[in-house]
Biopython code that builds the backbone (N, CA, C, O; Angstrom):
import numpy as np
from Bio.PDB.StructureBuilder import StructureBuilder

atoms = [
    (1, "UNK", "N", (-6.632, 9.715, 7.371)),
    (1, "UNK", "CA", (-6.501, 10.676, 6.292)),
    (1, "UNK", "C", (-6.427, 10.005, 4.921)),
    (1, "UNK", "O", (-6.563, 10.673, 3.896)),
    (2, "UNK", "N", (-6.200, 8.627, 4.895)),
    (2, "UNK", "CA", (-6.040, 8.145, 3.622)),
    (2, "UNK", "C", (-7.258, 8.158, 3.264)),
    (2, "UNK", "O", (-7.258, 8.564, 2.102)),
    (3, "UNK", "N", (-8.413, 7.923, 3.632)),
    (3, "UNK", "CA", (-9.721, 7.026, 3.276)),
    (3, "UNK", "C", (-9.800, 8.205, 2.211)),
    (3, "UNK", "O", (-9.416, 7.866, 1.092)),
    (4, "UNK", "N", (-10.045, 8.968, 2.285)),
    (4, "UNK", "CA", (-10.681, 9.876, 1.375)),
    (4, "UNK", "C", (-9.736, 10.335, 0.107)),
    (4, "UNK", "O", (-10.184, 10.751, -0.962)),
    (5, "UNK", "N", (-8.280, 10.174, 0.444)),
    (5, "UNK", "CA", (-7.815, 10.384, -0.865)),
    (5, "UNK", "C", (-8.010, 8.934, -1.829)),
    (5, "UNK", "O", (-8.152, 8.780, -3.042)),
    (6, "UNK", "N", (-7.956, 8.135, -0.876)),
    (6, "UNK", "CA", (-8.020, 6.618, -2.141)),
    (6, "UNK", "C", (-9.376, 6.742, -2.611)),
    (6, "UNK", "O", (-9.548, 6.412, -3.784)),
    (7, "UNK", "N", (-10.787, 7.306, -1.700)),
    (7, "UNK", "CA", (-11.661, 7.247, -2.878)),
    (7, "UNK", "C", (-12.012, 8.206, -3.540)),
    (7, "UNK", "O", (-13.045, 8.149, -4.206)),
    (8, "UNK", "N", (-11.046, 9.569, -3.500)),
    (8, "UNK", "CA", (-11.186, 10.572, -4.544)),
    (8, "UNK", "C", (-10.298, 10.030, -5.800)),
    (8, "UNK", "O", (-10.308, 10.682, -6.844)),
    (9, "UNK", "N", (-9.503, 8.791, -5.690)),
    (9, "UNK", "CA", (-8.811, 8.286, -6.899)),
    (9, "UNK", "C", (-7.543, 8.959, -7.013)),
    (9, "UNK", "O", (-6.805, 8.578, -7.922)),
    (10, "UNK", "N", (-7.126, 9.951, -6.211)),
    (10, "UNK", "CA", (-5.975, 10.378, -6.640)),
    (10, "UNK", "C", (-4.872, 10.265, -6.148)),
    (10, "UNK", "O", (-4.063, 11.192, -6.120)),
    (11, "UNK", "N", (-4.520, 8.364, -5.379)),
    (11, "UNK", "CA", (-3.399, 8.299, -5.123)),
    (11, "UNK", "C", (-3.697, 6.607, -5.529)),
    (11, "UNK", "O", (-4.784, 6.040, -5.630)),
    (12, "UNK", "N", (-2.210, 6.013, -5.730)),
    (12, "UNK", "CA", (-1.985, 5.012, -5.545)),
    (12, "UNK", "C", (-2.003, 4.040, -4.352)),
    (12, "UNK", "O", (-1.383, 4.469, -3.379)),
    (13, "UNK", "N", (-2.515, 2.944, -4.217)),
    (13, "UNK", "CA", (-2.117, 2.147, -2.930)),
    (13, "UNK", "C", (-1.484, 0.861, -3.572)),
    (13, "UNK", "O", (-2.050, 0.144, -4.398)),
    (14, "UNK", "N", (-0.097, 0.663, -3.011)),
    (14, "UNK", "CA", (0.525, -0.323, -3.057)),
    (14, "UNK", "C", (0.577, -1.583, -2.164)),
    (14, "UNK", "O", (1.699, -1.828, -1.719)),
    (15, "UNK", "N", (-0.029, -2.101, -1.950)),
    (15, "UNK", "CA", (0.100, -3.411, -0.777)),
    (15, "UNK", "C", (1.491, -4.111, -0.652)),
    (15, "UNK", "O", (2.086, -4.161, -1.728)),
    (16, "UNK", "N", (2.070, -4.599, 0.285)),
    (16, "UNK", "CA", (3.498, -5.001, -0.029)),
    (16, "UNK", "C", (2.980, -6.383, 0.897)),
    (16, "UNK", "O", (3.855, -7.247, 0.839)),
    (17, "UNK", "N", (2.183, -6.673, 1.458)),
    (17, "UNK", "CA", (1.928, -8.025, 1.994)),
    (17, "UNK", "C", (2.675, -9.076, 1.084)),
    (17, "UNK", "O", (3.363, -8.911, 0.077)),
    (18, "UNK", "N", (2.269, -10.342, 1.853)),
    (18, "UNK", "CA", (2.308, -11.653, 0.833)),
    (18, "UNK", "C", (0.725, -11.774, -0.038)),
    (18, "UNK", "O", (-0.375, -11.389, 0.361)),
    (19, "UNK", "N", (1.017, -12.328, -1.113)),
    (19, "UNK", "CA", (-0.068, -13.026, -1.754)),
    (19, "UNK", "C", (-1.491, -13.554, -0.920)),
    (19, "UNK", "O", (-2.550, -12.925, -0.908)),
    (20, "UNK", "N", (-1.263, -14.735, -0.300)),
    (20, "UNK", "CA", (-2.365, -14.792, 0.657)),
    (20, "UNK", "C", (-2.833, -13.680, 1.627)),
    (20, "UNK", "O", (-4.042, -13.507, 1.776)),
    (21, "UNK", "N", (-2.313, -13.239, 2.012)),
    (21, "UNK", "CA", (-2.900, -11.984, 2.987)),
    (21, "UNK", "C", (-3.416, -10.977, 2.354)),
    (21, "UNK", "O", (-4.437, -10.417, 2.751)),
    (22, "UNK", "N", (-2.617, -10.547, 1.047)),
    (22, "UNK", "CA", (-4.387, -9.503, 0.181)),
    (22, "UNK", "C", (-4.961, -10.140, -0.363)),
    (22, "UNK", "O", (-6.011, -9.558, -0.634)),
    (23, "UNK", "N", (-4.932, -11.782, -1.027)),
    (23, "UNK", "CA", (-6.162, -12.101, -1.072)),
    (23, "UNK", "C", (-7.523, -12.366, -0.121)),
    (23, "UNK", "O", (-8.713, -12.311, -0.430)),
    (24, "UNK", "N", (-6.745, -12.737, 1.415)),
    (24, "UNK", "CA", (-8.006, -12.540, 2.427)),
    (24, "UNK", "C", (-8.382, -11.369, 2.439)),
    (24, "UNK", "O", (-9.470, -11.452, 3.009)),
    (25, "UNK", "N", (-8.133, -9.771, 2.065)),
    (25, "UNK", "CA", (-8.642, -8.304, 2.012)),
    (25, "UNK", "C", (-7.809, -7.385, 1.738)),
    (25, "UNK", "O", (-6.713, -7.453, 2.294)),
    (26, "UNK", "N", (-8.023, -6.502, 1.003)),
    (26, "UNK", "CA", (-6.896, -5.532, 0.686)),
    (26, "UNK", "C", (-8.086, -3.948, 0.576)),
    (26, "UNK", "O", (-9.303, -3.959, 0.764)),
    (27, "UNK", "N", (-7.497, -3.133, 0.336)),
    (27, "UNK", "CA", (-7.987, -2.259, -0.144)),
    (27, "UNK", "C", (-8.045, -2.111, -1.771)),
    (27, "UNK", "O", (-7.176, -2.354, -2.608)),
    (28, "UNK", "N", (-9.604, -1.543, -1.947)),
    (28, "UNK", "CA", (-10.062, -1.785, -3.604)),
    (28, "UNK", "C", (-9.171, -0.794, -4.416)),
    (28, "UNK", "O", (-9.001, 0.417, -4.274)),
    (29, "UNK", "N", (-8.622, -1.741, -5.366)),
    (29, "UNK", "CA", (-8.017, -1.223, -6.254)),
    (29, "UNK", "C", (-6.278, -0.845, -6.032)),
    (29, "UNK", "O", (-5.663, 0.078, -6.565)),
    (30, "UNK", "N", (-5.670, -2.036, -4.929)),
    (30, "UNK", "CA", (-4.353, -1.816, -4.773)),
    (30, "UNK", "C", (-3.789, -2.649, -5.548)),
    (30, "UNK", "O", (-4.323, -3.640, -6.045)),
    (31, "UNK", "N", (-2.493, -2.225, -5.712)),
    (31, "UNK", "CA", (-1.631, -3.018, -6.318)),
    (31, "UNK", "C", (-0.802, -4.226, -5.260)),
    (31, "UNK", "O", (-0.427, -3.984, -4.113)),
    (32, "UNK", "N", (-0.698, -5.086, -5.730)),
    (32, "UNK", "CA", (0.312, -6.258, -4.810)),
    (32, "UNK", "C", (1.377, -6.403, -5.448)),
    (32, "UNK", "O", (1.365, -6.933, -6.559)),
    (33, "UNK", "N", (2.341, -6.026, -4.956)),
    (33, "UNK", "CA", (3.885, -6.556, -5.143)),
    (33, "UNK", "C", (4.312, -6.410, -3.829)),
    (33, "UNK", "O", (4.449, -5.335, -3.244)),
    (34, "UNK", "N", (4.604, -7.969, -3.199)),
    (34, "UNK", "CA", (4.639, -8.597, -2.179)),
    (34, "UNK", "C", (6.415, -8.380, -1.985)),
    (34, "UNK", "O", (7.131, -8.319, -2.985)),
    (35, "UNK", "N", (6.908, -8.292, -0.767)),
    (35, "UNK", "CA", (7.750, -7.291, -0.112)),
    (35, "UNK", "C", (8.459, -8.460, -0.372)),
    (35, "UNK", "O", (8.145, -9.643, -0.510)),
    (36, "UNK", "N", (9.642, -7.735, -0.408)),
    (36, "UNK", "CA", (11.429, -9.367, -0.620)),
    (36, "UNK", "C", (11.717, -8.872, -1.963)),
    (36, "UNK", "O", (11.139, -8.088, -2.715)),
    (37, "UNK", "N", (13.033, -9.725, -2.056)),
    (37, "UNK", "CA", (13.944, -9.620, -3.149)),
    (37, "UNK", "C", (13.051, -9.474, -4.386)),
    (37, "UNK", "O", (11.929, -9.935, -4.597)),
    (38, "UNK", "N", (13.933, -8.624, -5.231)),
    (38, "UNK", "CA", (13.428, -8.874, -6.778)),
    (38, "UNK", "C", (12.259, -7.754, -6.822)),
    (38, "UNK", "O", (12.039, -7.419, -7.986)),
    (39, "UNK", "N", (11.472, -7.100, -5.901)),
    (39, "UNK", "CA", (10.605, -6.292, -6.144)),
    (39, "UNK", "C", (10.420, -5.398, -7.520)),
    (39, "UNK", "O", (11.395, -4.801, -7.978)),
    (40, "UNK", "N", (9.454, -5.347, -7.998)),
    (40, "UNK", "CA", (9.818, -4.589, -9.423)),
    (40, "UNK", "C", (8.613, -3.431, -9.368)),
    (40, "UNK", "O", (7.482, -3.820, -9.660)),
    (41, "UNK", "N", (8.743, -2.450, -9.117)),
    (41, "UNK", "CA", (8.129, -0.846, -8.938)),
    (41, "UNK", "C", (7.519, -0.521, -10.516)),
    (41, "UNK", "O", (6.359, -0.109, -10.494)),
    (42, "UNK", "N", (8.063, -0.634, -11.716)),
    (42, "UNK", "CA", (7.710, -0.603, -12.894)),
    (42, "UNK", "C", (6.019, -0.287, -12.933)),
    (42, "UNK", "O", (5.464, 0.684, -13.448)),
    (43, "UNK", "N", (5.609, -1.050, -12.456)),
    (43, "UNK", "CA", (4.245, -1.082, -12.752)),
    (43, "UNK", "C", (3.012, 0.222, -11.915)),
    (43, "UNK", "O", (1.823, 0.324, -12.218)),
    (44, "UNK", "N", (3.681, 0.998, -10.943)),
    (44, "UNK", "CA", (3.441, 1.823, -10.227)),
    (44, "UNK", "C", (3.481, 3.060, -10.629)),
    (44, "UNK", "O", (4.618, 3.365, -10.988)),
    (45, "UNK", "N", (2.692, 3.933, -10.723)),
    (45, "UNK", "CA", (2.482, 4.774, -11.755)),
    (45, "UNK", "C", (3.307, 5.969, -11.106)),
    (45, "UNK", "O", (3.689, 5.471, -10.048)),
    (46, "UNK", "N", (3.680, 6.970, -11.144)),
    (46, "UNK", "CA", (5.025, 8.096, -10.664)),
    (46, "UNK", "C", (3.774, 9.344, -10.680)),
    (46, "UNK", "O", (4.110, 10.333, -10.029)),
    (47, "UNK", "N", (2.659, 9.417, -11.203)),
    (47, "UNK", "CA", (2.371, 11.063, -11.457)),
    (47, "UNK", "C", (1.490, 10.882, -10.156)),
    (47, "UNK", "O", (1.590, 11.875, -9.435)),
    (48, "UNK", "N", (0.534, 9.761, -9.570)),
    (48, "UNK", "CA", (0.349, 9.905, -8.090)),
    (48, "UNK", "C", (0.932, 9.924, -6.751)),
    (48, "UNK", "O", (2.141, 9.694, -6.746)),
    (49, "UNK", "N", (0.636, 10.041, -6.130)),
    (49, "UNK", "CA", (0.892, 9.754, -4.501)),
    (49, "UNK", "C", (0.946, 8.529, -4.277)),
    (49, "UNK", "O", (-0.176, 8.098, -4.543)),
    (50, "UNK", "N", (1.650, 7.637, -3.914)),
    (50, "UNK", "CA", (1.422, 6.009, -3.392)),
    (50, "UNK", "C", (1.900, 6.061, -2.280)),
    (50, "UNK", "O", (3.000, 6.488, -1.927)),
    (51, "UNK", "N", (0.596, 5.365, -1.355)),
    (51, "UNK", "CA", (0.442, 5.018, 0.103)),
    (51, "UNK", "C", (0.506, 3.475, 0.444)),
    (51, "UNK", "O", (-0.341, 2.587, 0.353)),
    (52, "UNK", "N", (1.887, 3.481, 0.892)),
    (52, "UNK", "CA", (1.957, 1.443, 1.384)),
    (52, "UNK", "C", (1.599, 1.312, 2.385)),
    (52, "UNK", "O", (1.639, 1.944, 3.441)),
    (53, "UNK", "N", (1.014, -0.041, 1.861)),
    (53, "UNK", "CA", (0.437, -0.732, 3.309)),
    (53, "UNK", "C", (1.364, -1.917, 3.482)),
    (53, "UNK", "O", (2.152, -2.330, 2.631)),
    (54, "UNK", "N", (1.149, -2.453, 4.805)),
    (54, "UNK", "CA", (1.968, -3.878, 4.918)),
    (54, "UNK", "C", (1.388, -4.176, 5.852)),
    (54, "UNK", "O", (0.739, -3.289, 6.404)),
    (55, "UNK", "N", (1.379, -5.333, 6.333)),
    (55, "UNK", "CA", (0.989, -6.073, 7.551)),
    (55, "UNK", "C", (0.461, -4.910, 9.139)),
    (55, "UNK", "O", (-0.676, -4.674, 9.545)),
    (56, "UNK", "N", (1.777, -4.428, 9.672)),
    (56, "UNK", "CA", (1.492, -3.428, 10.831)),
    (56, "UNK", "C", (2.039, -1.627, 10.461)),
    (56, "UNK", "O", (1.956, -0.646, 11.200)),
    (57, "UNK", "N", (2.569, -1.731, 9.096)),
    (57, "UNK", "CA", (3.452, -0.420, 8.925)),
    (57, "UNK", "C", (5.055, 0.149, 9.321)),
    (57, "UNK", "O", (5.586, 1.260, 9.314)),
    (58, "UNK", "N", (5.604, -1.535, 9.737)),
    (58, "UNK", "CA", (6.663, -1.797, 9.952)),
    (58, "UNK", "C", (7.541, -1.883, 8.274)),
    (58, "UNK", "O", (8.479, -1.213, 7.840)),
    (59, "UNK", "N", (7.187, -2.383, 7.998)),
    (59, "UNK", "CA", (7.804, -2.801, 6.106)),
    (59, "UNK", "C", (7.550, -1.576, 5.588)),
    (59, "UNK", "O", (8.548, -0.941, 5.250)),
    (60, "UNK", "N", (6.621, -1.129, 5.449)),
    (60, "UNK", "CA", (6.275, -0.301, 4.301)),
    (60, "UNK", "C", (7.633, 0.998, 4.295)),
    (60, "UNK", "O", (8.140, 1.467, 3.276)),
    (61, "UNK", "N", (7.940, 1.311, 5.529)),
    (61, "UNK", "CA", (8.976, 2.545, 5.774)),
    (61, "UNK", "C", (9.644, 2.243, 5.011)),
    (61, "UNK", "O", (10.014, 3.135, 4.248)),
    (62, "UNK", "N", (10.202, 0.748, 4.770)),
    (62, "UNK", "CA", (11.689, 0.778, 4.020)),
    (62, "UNK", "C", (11.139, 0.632, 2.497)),
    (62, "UNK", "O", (11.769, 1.135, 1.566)),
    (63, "UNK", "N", (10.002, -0.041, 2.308)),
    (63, "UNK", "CA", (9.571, 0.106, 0.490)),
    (63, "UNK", "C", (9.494, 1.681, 0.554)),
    (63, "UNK", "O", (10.229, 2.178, -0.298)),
    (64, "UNK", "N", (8.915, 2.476, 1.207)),
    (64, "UNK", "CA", (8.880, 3.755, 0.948)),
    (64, "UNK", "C", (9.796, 4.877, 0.493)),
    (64, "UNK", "O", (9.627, 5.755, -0.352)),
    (65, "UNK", "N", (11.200, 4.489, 1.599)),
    (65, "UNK", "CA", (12.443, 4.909, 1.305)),
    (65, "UNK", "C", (12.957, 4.496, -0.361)),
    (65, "UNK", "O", (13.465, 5.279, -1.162)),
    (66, "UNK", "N", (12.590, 2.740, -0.625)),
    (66, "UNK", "CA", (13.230, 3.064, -2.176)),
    (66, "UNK", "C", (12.260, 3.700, -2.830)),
    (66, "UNK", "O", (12.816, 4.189, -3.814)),
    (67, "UNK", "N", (11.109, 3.979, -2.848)),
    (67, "UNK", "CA", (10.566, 4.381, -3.870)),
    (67, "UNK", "C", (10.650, 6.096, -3.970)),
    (67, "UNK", "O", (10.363, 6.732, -4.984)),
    (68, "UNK", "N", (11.099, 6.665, -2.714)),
    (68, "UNK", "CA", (11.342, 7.945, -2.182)),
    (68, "UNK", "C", (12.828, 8.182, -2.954)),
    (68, "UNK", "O", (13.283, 9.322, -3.044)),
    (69, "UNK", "N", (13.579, 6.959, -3.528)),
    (69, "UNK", "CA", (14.777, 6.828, -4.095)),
    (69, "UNK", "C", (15.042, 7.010, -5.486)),
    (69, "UNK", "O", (16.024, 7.294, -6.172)),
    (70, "UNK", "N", (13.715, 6.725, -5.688)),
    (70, "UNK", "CA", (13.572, 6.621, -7.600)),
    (70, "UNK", "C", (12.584, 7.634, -7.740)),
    (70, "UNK", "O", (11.950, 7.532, -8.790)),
    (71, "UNK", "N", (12.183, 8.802, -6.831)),
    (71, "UNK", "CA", (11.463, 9.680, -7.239)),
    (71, "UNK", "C", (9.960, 9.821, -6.845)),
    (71, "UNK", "O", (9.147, 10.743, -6.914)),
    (72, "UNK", "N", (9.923, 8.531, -6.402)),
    (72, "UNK", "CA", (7.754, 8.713, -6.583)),
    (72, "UNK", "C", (7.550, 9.376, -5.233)),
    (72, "UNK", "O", (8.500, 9.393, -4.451)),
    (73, "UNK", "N", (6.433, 9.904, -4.906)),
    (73, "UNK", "CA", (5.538, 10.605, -3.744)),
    (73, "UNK", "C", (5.323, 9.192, -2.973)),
    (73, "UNK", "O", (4.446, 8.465, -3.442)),
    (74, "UNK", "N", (6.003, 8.753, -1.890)),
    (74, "UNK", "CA", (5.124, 7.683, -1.136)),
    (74, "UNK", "C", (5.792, 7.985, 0.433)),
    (74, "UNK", "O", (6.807, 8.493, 0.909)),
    (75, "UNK", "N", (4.539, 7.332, 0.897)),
    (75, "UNK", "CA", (3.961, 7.659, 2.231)),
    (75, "UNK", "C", (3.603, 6.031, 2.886)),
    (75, "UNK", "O", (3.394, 5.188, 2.014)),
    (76, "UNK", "N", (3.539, 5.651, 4.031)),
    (76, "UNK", "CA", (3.146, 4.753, 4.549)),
    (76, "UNK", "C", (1.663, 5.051, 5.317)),
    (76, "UNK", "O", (1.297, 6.145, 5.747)),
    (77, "UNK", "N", (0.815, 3.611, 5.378)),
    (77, "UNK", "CA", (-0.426, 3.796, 5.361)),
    (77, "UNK", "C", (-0.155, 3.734, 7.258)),
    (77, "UNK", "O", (0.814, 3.009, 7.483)),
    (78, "UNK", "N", (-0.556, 4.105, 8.106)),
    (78, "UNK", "CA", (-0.109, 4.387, 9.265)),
    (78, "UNK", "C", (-0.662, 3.075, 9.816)),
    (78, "UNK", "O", (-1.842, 2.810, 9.585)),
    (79, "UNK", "N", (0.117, 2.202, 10.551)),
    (79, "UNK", "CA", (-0.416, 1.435, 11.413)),
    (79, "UNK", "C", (-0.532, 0.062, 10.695)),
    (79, "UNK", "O", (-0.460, -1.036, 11.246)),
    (80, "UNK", "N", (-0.749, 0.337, 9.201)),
    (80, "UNK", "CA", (-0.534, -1.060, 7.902)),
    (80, "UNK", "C", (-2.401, -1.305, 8.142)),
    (80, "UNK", "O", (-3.391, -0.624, 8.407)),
    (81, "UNK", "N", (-2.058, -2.666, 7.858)),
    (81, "UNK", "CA", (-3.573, -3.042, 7.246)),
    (81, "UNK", "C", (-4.110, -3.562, 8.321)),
    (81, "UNK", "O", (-5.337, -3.562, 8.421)),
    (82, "UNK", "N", (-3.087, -4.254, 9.608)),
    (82, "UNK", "CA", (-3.609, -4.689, 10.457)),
    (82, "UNK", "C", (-3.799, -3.804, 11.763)),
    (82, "UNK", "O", (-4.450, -4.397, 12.623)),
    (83, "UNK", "N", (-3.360, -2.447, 12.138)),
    (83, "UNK", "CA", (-3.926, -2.166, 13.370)),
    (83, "UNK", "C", (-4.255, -0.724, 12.660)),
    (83, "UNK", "O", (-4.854, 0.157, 13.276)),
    (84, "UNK", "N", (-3.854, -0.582, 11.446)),
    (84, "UNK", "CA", (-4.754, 0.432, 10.501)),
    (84, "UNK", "C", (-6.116, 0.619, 10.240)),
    (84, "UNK", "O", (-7.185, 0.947, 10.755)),
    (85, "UNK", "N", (-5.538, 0.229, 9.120)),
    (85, "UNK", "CA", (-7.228, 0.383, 8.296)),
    (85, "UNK", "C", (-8.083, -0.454, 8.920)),
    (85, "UNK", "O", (-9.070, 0.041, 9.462)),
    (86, "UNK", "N", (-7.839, -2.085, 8.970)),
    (86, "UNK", "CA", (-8.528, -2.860, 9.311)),
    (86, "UNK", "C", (-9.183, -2.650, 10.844)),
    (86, "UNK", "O", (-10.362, -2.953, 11.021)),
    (87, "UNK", "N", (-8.519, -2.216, 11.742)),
    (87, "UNK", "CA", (-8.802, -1.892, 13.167)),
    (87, "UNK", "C", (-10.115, -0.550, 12.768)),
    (87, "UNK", "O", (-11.300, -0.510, 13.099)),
    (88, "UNK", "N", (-9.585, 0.075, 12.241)),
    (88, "UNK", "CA", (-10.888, 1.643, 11.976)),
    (88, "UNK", "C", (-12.081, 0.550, 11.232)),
    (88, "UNK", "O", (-12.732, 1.320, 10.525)),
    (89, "UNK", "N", (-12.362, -0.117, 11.148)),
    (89, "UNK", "CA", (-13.230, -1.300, 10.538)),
    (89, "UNK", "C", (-13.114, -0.490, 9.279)),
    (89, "UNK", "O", (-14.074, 0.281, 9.296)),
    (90, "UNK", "N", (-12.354, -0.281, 8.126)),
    (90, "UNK", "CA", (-12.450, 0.603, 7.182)),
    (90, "UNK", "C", (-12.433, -0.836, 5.924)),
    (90, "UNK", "O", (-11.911, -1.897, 6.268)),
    (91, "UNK", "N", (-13.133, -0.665, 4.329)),
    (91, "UNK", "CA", (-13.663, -1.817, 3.763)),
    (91, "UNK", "C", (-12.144, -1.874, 3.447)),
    (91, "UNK", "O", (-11.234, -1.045, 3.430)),
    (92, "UNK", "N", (-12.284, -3.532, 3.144)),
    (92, "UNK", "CA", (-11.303, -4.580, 2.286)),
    (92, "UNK", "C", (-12.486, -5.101, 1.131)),
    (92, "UNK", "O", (-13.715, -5.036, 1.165)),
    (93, "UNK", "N", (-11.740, -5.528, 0.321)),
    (93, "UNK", "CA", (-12.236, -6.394, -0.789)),
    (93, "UNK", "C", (-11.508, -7.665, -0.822)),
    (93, "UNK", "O", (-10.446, -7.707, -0.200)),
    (94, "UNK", "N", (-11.847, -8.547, -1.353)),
    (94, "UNK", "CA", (-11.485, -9.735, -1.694)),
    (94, "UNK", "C", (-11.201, -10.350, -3.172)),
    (94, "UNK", "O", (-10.790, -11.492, -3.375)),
    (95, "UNK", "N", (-11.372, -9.792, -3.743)),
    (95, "UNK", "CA", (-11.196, -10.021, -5.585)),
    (95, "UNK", "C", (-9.949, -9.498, -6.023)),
    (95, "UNK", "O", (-9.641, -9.553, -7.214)),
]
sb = StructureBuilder()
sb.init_structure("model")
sb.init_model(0)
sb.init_chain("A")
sb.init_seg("    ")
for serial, (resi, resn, name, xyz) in enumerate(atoms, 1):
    if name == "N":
        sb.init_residue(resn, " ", resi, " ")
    sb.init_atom(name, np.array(xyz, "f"), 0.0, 1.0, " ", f" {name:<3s}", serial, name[0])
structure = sb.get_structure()
């Protein structure tokens, strides 16, 4: 169900991976702020929907909960990037 809202543009995707792992593929046009201490949400826009991804969709529940804390619409990307999206062979980018 995500595919089509991320390319109608009208939600956010947040990646919470590490650094190296969305640079091997992420989905176009996510944001990375990589999961652990210090996280800073600031940069995540509040008037969309944001859908996290993480590794299997284990992490993302609990980024979801704070951001479910400070108000924003977020949802976890089901299954994360690895038995998610990536399993539906659905595109990554690399840039």
């Amino acid at each position: 169900d995500a595919k089509p809202l991320i390319d109608a543009g009208g939600v956010t995707v947040l990646d919470i991976r590490q650094a190296d792992a969305f640079a091997e593929g992420h989905i176009a046009g996510a944001l990375n702020i990589p999961f652990g201490k210090g996280m800073d949400f600031s940069g995540v826009p509040a008037d969309k929907q944001v859908i996290v991804a993480c590794y299997t969709g284990q992490t993302a529940g609990q980024t979801v909960a704070v951001l479910r804390l400070m108000g924003l619409n977020a949802v976890s990307l089901k299954g994360g990037m690895m038995n998610g999206w990536t399993a539906e062979n659905l595109p990554v980018v690399t840039e």
